[in-house]
Structures are given as structure tokens and as C-alpha cells.
mmCIF file of the C-alpha atoms, coordinates in Angstrom:
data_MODEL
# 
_entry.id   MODEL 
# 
loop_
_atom_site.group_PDB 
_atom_site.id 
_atom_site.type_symbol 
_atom_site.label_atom_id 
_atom_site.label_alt_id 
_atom_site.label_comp_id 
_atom_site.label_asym_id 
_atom_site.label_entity_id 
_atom_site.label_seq_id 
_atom_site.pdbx_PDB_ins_code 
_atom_site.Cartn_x 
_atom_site.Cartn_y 
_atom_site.Cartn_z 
_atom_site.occupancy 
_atom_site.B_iso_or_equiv 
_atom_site.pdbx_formal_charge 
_atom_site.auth_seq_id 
_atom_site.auth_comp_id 
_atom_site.auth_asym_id 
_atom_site.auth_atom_id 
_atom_site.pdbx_PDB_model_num 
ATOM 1  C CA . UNK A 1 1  ? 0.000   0.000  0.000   1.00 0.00 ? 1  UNK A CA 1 
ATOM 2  C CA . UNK A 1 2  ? 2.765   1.983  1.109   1.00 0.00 ? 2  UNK A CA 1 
ATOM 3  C CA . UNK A 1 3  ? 4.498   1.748  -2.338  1.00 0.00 ? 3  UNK A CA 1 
ATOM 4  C CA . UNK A 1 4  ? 1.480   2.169  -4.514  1.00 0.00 ? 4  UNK A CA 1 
ATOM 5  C CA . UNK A 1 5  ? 0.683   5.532  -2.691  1.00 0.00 ? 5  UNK A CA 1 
ATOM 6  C CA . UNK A 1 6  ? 4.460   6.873  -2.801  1.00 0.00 ? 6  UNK A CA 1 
ATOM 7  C CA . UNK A 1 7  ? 4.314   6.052  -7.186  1.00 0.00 ? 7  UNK A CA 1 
ATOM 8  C CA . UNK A 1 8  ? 1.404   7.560  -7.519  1.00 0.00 ? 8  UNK A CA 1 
ATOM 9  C CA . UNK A 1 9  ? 2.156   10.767 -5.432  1.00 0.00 ? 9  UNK A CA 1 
ATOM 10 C CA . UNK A 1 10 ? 5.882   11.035 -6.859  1.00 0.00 ? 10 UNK A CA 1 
ATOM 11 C CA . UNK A 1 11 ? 4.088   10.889 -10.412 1.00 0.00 ? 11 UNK A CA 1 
ATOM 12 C CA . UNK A 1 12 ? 1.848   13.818 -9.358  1.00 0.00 ? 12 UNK A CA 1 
ATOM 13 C CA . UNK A 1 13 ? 4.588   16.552 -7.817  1.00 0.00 ? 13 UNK A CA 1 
ATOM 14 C CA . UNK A 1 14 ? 7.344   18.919 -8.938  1.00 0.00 ? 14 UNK A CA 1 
ATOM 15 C CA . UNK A 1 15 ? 9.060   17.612 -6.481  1.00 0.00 ? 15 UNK A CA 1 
ATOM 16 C CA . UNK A 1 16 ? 9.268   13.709 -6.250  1.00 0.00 ? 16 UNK A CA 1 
ATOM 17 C CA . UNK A 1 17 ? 12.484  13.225 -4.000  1.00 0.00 ? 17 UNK A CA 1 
ATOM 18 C CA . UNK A 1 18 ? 10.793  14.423 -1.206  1.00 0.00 ? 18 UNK A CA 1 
ATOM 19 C CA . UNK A 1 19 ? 7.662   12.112 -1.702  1.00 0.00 ? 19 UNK A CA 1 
ATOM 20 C CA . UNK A 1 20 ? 7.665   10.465 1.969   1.00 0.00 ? 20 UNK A CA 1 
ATOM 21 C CA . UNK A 1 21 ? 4.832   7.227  3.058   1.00 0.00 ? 21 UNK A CA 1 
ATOM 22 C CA . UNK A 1 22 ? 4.541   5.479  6.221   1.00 0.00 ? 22 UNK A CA 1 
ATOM 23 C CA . UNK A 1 23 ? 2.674   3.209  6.574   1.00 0.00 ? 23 UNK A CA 1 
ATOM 24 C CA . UNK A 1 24 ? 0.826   2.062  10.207  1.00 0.00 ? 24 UNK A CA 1 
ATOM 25 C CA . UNK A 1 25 ? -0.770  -1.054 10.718  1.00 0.00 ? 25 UNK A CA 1 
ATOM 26 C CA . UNK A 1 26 ? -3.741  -1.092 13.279  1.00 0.00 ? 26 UNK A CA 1 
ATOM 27 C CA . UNK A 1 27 ? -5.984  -3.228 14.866  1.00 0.00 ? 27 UNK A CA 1 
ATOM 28 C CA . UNK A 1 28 ? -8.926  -3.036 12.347  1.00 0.00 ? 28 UNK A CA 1 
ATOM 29 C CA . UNK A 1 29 ? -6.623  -1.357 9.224   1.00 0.00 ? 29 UNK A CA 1 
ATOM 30 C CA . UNK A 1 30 ? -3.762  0.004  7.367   1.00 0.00 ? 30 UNK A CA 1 
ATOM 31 C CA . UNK A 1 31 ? -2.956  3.615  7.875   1.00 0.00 ? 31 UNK A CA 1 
ATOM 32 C CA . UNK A 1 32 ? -0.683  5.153  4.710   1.00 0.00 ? 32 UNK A CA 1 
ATOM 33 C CA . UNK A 1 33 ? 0.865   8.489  5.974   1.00 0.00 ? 33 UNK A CA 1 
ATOM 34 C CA . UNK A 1 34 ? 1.505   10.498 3.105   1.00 0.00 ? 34 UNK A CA 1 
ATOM 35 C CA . UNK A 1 35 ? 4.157   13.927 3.308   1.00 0.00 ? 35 UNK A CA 1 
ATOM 36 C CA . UNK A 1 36 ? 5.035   15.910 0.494   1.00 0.00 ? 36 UNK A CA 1 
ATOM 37 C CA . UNK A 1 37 ? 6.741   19.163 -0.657  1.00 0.00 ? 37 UNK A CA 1 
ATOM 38 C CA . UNK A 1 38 ? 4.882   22.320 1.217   1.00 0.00 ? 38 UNK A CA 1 
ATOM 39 C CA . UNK A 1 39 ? 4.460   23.491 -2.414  1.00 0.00 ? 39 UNK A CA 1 
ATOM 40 C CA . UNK A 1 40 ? 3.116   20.328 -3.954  1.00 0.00 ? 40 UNK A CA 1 
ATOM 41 C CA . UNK A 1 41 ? 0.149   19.689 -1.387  1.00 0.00 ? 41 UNK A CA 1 
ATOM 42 C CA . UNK A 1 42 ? -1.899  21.632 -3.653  1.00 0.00 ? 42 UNK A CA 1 
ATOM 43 C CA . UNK A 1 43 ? -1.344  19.111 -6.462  1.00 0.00 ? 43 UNK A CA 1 
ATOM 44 C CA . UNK A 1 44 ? -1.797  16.429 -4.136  1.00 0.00 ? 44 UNK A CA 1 
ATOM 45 C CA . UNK A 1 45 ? -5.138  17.452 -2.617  1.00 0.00 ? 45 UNK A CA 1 
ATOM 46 C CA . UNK A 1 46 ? -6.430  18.718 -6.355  1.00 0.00 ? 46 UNK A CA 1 
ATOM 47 C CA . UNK A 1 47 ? -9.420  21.325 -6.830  1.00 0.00 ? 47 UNK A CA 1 
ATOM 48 C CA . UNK A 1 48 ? -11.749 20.561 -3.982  1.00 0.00 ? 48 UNK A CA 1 
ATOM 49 C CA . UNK A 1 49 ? -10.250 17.123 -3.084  1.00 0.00 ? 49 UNK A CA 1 
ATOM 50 C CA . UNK A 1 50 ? -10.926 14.743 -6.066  1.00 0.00 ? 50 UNK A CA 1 
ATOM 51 C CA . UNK A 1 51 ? -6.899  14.419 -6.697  1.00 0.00 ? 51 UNK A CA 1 
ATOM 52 C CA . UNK A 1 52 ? -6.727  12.925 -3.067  1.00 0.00 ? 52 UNK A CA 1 
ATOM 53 C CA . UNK A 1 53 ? -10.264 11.137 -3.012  1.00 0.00 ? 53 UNK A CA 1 
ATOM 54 C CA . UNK A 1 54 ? -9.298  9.263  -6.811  1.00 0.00 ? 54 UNK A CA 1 
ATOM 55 C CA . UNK A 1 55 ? -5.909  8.409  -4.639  1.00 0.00 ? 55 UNK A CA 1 
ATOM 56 C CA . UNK A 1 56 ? -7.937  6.835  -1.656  1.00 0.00 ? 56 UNK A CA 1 
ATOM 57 C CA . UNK A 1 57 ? -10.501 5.034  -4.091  1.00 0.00 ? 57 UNK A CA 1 
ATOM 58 C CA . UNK A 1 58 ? -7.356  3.552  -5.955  1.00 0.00 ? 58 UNK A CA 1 
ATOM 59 C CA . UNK A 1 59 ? -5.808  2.318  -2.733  1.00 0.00 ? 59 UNK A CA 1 
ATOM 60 C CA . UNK A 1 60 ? -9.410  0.572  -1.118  1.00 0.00 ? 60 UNK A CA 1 
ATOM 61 C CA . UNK A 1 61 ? -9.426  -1.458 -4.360  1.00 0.00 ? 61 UNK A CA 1 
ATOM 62 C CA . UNK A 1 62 ? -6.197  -2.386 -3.522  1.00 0.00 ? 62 UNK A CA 1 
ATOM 63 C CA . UNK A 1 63 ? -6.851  -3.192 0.097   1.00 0.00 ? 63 UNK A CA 1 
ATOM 64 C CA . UNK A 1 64 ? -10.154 -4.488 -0.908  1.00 0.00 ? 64 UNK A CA 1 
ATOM 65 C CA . UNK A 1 65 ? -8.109  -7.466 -3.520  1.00 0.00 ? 65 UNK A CA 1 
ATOM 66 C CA . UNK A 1 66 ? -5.870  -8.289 0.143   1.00 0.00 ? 66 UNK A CA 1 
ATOM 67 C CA . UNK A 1 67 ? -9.165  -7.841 2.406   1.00 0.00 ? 67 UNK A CA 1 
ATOM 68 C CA . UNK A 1 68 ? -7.758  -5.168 4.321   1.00 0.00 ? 68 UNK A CA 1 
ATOM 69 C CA . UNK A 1 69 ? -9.460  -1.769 4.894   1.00 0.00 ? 69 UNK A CA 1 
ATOM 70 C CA . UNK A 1 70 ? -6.938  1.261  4.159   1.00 0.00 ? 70 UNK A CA 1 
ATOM 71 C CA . UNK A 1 71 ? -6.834  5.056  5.012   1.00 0.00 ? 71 UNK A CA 1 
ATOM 72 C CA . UNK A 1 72 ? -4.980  8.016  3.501   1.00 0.00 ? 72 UNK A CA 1 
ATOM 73 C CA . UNK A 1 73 ? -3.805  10.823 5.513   1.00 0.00 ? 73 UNK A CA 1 
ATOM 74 C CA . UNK A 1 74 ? -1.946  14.026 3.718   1.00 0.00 ? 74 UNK A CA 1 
ATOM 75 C CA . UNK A 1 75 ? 0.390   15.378 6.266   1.00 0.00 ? 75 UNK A CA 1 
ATOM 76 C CA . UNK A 1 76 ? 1.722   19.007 5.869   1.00 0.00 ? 76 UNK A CA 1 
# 
């Protein structure tokens, strides 16, 4: 999950080399951490969130195929 998330978001920025995901496993699922560039959140959270919705529907299919149950968070 943790890859997936880091291709898609180094695809998506000026600034790839400082595309940064952790990843957190819990209890009832995966937690992907997600830190970019101060200037690329923009492109990362898109005009009212669809960018970073279309990310998190990508990566619940994913979890979905390994019956897991996955959340996105954008840190600044």
C-alpha cells in the first residue's frame, strides 16, 4: 500500500524526492501516511479534493483485492 501511494504521489509533484509514506498497521486497518513538498500539497489534494479522493478510491481497491481496509492521511 505503502508503495502504490508513494508512485502515484511522486508521479503527481514537482518535487518527487521528497515524496515520503509510512505506513501504520492497526488493529482493524492500514494507515498510509503520506508527506510531500509544502508546495506540492496543492497538487496532491487537487481542486476541492478529487486528486486525493481518486488516490484513496485507488488504494481501497487495492486493500479491498488483500481484504484489508486502508486510510490516507496528507500530512503538511
Amino acid at each position: 500500500m505503502q508503495q502504490l501511494v508513494s508512485f502515484i504521489a511522486a508521479k503527481l509533484v514537482d518535487a518527487p524526492e521528497q515524496v515520503e509514506a509510512s505506513q501504520r498497521e492497526e488493529v482493524d486497518a492500514v494507515t498510509v501516511e503520506l508527506k510531500v513538498a509544502k508546495e506540492d500539497l496543492g497538487k496532491i489534494i487537487g481542486k476541492q479534493g478529487r486528486t486525493a479522493r481518486s488516490i484513496r478510491t485507488v488504494l481501497a481497491a487495492a486493500a479491498e483485492k488483500r481484504q484489508k481496509r486502508c486510510r490516507l492521511e496528507i500530512l503538511e
